[in-house]
C-alpha atoms as a printed R data frame, in Angstrom:
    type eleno elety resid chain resno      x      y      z
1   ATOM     1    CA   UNK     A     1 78.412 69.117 21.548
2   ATOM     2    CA   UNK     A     2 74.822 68.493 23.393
3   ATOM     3    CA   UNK     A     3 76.454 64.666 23.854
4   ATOM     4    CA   UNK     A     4 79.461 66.435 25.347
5   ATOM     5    CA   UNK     A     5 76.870 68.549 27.698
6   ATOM     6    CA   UNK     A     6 74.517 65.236 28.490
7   ATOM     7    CA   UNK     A     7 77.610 63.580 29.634
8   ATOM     8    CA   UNK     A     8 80.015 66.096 31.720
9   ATOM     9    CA   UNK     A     9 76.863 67.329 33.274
10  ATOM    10    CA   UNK     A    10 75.507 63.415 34.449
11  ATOM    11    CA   UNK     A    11 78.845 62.787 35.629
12  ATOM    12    CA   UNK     A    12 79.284 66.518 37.438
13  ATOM    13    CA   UNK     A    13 75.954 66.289 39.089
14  ATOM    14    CA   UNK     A    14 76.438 62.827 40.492
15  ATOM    15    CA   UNK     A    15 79.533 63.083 41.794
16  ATOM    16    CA   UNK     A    16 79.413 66.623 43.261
17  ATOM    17    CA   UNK     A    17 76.208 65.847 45.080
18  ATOM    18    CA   UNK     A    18 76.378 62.159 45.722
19  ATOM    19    CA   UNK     A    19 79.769 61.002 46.058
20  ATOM    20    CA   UNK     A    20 79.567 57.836 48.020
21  ATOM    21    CA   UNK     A    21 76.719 56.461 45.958
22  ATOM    22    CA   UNK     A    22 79.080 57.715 42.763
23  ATOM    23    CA   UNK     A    23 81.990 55.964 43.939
24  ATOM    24    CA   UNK     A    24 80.051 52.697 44.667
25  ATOM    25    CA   UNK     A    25 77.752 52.507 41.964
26  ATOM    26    CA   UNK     A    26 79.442 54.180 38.739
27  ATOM    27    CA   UNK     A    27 78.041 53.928 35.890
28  ATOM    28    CA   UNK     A    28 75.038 52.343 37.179
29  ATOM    29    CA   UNK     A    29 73.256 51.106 40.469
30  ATOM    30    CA   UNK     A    30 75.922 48.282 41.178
31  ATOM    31    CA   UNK     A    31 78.266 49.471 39.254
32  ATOM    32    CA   UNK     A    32 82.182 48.263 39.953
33  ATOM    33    CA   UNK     A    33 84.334 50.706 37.551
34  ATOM    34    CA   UNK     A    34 85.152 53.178 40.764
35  ATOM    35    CA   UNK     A    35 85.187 51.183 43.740
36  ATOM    36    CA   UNK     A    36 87.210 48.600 42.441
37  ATOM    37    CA   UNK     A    37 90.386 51.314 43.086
38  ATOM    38    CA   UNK     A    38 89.647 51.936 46.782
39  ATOM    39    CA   UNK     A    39 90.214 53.818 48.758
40  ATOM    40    CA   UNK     A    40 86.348 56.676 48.643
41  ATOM    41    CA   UNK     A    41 88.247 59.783 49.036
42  ATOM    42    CA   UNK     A    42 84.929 62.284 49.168
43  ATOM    43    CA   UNK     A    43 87.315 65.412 48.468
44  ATOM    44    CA   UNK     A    44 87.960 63.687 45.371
45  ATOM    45    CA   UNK     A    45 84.954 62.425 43.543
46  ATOM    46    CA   UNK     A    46 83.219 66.185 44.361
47  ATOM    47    CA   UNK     A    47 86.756 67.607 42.886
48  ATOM    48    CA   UNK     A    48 85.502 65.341 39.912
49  ATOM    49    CA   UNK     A    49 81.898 66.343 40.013
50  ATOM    50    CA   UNK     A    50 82.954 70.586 39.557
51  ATOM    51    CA   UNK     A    51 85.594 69.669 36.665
52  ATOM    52    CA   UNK     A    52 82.899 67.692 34.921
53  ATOM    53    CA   UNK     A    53 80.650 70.590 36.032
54  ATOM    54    CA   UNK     A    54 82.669 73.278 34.757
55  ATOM    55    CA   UNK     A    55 83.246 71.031 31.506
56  ATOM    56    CA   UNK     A    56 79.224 71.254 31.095
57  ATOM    57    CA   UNK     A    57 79.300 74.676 31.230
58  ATOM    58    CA   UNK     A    58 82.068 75.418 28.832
59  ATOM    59    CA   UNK     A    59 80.111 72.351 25.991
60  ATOM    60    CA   UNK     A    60 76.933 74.313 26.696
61  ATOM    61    CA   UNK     A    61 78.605 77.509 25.643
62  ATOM    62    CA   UNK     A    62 80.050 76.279 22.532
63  ATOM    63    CA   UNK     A    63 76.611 74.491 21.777
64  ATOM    64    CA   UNK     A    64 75.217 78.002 21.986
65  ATOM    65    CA   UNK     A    65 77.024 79.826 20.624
66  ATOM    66    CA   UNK     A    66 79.086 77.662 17.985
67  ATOM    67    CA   UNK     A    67 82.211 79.449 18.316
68  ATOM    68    CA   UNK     A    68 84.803 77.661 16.954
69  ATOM    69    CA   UNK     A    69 87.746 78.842 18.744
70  ATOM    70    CA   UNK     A    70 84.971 78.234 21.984
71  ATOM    71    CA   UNK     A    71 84.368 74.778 20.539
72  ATOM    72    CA   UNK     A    72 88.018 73.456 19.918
73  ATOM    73    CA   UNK     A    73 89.498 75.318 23.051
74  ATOM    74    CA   UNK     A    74 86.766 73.493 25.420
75  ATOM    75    CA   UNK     A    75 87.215 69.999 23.134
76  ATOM    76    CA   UNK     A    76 90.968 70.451 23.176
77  ATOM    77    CA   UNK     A    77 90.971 70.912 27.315
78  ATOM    78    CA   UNK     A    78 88.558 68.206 27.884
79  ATOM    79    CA   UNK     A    79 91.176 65.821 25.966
80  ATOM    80    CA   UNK     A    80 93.445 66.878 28.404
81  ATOM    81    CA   UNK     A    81 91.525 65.511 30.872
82  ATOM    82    CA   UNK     A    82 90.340 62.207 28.735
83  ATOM    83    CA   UNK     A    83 93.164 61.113 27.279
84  ATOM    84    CA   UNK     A    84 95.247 60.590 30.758
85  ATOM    85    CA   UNK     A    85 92.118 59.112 32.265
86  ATOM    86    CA   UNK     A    86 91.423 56.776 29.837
87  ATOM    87    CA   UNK     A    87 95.509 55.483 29.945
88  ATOM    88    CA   UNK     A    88 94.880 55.333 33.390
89  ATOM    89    CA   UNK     A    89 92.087 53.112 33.494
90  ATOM    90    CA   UNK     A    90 93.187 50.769 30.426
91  ATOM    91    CA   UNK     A    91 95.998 50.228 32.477
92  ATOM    92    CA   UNK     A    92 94.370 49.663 35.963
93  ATOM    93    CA   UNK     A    93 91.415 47.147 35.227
94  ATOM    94    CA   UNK     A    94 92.724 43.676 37.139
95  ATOM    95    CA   UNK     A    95 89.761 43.959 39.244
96  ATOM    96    CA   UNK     A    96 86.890 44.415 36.447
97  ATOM    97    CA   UNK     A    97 85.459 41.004 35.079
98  ATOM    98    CA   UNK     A    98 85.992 41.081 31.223
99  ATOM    99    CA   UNK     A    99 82.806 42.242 30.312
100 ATOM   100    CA   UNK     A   100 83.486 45.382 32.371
101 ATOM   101    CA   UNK     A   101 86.813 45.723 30.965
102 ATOM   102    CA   UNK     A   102 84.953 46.330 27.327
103 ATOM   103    CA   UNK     A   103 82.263 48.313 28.490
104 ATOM   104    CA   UNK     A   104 84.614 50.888 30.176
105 ATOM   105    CA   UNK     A   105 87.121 50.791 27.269
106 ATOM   106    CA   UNK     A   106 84.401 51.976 24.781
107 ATOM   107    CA   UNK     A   107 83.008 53.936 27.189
108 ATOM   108    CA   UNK     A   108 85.783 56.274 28.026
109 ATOM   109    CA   UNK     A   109 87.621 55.891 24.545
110 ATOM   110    CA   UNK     A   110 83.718 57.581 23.127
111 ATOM   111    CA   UNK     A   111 84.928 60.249 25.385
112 ATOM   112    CA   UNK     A   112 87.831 60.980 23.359
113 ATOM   113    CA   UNK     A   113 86.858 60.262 19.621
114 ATOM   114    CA   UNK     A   114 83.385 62.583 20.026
115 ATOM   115    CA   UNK     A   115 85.620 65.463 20.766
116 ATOM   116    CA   UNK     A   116 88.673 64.029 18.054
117 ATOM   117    CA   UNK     A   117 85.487 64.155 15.479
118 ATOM   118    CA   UNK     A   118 84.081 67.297 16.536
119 ATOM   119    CA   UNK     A   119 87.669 69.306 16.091
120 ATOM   120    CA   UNK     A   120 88.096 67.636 13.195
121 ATOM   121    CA   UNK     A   121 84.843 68.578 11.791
122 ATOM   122    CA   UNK     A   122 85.303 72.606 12.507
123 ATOM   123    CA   UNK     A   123 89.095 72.242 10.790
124 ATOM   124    CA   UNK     A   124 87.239 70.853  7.527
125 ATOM   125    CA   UNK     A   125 84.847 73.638  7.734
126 ATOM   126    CA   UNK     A   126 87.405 76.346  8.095
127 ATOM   127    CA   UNK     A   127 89.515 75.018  5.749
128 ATOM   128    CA   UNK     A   128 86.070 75.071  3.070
129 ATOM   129    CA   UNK     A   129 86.570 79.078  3.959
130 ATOM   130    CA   UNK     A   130 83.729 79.471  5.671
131 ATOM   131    CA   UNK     A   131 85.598 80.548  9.375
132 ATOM   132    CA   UNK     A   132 82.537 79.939 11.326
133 ATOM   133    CA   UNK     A   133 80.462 76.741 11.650
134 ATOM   134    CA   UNK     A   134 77.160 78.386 11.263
């Protein structure tokens, strides 16, 4: 869950409060994943930077408090959210050199087997009777 945290919040806090340089340098200084699908749209990338925000908040929470409804509910939404974007971007990639291609496919399909692992692993526990994973 703390990985979940690390990464919504780096992604939140960039984009909410430095759009333009998130949009042209994403994931790192020189980056190409974003701005090779202009057009910037500012509104957007800030609209990014809350959800991924709000998405830190609600990882932190379960982190804290290891709820497991908390946990799956916030993993489950996020995968609402991951699983589009990620068919969106395997699909969308004729401007990314090959390299890029692989490094974004791992990087956003992470995004979706971290959480896949983590509901997994509270069903197991659940299922061992013990209801909580404390």
């Amino acid at each position: 869950m703390l990985f979940m945290v690390a990464q919504a919040a780096l992604v939140g806090t960039w984009a909410l409060f430095a759009p333009r340089s998130f949009f042209s340098d994403f994931p790192a200084f020189g980056g190409t994943w974003l701005n090779a699908l202009p057009p910037y749209n500012e509104h957007l990338v800030r609209d990014i930077g809350g959800l991924n925000l709000g998405f830190a908040l609600l990882f932190f929470m379960s982190a804290s408090t290891l709820d497991v409804t908390l946990i799956r509910t916030s993993l489950g939404a996020w995968l609402l959210y991951a699983v589009p974007h990620f068919v969106f971007h395997i699909t969308n990639m004729d401007r990314l050199g090959t390299s890029e291609k692989v490094l974004q496919t791992l990087a956003l399909g992470v995004l979706i087997v971290v959480p896949l692992g983590l509901i997994m692993a509270t069903r197991r526990r659940r299922v061992r009777g013990l209801g909580s994973i404390r």
